[in-house]
C-alpha positions as CSV (number, residue, x, y, z in Angstrom):
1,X,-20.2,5.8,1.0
2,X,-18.3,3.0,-0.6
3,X,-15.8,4.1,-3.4
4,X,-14.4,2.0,-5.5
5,X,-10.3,2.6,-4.7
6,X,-7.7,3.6,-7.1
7,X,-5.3,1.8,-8.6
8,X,-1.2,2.4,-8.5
9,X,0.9,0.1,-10.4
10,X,4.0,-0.1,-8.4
11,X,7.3,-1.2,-10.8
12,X,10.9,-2.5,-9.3
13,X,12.9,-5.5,-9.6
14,X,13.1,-5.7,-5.7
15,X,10.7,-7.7,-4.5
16,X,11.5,-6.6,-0.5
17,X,11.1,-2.6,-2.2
18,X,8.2,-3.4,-3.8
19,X,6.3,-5.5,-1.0
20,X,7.0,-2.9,1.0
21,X,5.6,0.3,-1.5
22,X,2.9,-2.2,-2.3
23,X,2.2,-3.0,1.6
24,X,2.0,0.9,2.6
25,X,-0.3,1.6,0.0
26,X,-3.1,-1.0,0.5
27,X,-3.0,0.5,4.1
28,X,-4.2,3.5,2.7
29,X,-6.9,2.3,0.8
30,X,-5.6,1.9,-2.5
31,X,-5.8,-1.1,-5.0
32,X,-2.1,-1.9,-5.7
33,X,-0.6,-4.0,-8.7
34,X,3.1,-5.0,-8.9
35,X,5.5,-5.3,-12.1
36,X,8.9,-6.4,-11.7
37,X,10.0,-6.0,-15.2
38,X,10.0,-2.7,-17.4
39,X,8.3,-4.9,-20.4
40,X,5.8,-6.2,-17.3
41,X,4.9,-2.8,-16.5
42,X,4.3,-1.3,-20.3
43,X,1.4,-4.0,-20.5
44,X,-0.1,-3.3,-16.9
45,X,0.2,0.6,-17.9
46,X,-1.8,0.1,-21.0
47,X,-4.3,-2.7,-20.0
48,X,-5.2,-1.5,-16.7
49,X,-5.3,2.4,-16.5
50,X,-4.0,3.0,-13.2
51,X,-3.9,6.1,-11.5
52,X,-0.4,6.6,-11.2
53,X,2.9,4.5,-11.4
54,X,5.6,4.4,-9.5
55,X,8.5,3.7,-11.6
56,X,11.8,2.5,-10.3
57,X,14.4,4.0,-12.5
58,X,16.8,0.8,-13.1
59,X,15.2,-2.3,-13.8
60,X,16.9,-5.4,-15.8
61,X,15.5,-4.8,-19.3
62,X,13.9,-1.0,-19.8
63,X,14.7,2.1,-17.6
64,X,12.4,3.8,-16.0
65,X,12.9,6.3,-18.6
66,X,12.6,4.8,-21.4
67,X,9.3,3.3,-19.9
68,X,8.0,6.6,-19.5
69,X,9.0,8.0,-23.2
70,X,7.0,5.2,-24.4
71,X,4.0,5.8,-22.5
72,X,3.9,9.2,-23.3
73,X,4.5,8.4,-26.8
74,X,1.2,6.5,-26.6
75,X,-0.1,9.1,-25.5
76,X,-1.0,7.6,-22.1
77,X,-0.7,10.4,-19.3
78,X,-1.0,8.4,-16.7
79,X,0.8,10.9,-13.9
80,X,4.3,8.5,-12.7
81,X,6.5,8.8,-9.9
82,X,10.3,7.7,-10.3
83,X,12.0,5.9,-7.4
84,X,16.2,5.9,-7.8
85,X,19.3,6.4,-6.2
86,X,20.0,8.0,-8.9
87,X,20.0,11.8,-7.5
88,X,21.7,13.8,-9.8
89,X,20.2,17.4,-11.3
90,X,21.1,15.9,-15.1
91,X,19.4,12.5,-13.6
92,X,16.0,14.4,-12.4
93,X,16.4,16.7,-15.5
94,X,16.4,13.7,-17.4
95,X,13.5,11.9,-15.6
96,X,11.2,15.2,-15.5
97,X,12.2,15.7,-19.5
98,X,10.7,11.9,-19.7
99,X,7.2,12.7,-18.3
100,X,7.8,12.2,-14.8
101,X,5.7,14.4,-12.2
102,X,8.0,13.5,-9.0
103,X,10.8,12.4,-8.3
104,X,11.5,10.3,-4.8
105,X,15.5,9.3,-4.4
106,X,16.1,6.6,-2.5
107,X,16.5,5.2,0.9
108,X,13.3,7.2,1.4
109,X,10.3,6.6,4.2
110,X,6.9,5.1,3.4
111,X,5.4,8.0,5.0
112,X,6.9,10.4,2.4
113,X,6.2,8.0,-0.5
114,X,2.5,8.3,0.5
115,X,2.6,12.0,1.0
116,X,3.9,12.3,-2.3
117,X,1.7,9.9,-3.9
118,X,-1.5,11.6,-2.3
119,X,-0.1,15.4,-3.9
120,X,0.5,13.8,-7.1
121,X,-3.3,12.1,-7.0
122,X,-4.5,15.6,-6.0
123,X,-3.0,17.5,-8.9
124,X,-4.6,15.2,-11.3
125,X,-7.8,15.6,-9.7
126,X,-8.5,12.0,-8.3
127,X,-8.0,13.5,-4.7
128,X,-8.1,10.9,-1.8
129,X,-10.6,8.0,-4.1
130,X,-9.6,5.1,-1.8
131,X,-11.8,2.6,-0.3
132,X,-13.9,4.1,2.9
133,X,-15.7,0.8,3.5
134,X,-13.3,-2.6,4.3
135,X,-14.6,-6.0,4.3
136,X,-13.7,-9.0,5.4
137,X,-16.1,-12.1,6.2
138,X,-18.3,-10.8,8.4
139,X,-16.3,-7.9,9.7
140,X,-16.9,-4.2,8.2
141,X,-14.8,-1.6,8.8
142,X,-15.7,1.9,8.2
143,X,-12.6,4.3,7.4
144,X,-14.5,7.7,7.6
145,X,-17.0,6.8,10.2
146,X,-14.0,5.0,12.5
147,X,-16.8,2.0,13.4
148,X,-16.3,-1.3,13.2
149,X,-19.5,-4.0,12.5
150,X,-19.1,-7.8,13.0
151,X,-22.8,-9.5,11.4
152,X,-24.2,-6.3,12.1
153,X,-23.0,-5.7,15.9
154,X,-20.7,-2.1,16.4
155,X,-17.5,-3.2,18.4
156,X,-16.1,-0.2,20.0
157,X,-12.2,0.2,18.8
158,X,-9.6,2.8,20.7
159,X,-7.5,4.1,17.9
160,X,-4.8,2.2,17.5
161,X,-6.6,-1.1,17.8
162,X,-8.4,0.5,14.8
163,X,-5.3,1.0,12.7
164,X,-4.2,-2.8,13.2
165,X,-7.4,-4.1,12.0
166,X,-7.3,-1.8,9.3
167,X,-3.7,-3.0,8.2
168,X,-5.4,-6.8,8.7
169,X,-8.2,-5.9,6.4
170,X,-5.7,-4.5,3.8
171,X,-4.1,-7.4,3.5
172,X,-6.3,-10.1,4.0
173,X,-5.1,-13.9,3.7
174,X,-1.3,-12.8,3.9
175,X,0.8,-13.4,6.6
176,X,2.1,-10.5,8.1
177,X,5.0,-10.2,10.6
178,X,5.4,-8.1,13.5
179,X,8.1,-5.7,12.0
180,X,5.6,-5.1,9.3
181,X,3.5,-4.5,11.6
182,X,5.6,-2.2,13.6
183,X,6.3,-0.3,10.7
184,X,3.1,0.3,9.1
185,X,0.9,0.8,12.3
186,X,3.1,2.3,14.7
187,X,5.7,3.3,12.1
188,X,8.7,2.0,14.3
189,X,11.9,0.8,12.2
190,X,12.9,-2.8,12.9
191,X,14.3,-2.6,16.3
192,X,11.0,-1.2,17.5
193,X,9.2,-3.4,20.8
194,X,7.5,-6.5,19.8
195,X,5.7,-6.4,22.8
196,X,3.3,-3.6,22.0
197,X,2.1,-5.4,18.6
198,X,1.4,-8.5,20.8
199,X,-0.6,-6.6,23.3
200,X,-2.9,-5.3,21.2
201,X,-3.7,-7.8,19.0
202,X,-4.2,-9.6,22.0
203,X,-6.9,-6.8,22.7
204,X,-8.4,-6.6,19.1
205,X,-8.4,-10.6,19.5
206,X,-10.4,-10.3,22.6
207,X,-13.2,-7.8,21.0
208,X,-13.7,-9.8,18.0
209,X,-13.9,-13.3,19.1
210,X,-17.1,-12.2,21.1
211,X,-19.2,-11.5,18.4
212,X,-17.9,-14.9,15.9
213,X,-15.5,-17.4,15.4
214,X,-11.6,-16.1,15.6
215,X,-10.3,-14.3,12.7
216,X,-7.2,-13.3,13.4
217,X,-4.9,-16.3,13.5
218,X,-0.9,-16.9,15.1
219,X,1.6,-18.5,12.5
220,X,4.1,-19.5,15.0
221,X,7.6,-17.8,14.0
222,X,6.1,-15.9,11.2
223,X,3.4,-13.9,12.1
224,X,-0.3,-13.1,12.3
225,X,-3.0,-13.6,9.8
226,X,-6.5,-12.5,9.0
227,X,-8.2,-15.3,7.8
228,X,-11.6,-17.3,8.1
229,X,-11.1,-20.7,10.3
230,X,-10.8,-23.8,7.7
């Protein structure tokens, strides 16, 4: 069944932090909206009713705090996750008096972020809502059934060549490059091998372009992207 995904609004005034939260979390199936700005992220809070925020603690005009008093004063419960480096018992004393319902300190790993956002979701009952069914032109990707339709045809996947489609299909359009890749598929830091990313999007490549025209496009230097041909 398709579900329609739930939203996290993901706040910081580091756009390489945030791309990177943001990036994780479409992976797993969730509908992601960034705010760079404390003021930014009061408006998405209110307008858009997402399922959870995750709240960097210092941002150039409100803390995360303060943020988080005001929502609660609205009486929005929306359940929120502070990021910071601010690790301190008074500062997670602080944060948790504010309306916070975890607390991640940073550096921290994507894999834990998601963990954490996942318990979170589960304790305000919208356990594991993200999008089972991924489209894109004419491909169809099935999370829960692991099958893979290209105008109608199954194409048998192994596993892996699975997950990088369905990091593709999660970010459709953008370019992505092969540490991202690395990181979010394999979950290698940045010295991980290249070579493995190019082999099997070399293999994924290959499967696809049999049923259609290619979708899965080289931007020399950059990256790859998913994308229809122009």
């Amino acid at each position: 069944m398709n579900q329609t995904p739930l939203r996290i609004l993901v706040v910081d005034d580091e756009p390489s932090l945030v791309d990177a939260v943001a990036t994780s979390l479409r992976y797993e199936g969730f509908e992601v909206t960034e705010a760079t700005t404390g003021r930014a992220a009061l408006v998405a809070a209110q307008e858009l009713d997402p399922a959870l925020v995750v709240l960097d603690v210092m941002l150039p005009d409100l803390d995360g705090f303060e943020i988080a008093k005001r929502l609660r004063a609205d009486g929005i419960t929306t359940p929120i996750l502070f990021l910071t480096a601010r690790d301190t018992l008074e500062d997670k004393a602080e944060g948790f008096a504010a309306g916070a319902d975890d607390y991640l300190t940073k550096p921290f790993s994507l894999a834990e972020l998601v963990m954490r956002v996942r318990a979170i979701l589960r304790r305000a009952g919208n356990a594991d809502n993200a999008s089972t069914v991924l489209r894109f032109a004419d491909l169809e990707l099935d999370v829960d059934a692991h099958e893979l339709r290209r105008a109608g045809a199954v194409i048998e996947l192994t596993a892996t060549e699975f997950s990088v489609l369905k990091y593709f299909m999660t970010n459709p359009g953008r370019v992505l490059s092969k540490a991202q890749i690395l990181e979010n598929v394999w979950h290698y830091d940045f010295d991980g091998d290249s070579n493995i990313c190019e082999t099997y999007i070399s293999y994924l490549r290959k499967k696809l372009n049999e049923h259609g025209a290619p979708l899965i496009h080289t931007v020399r230097l950059v990256g790859y992207v998913l994308r229809e041909q122009t």
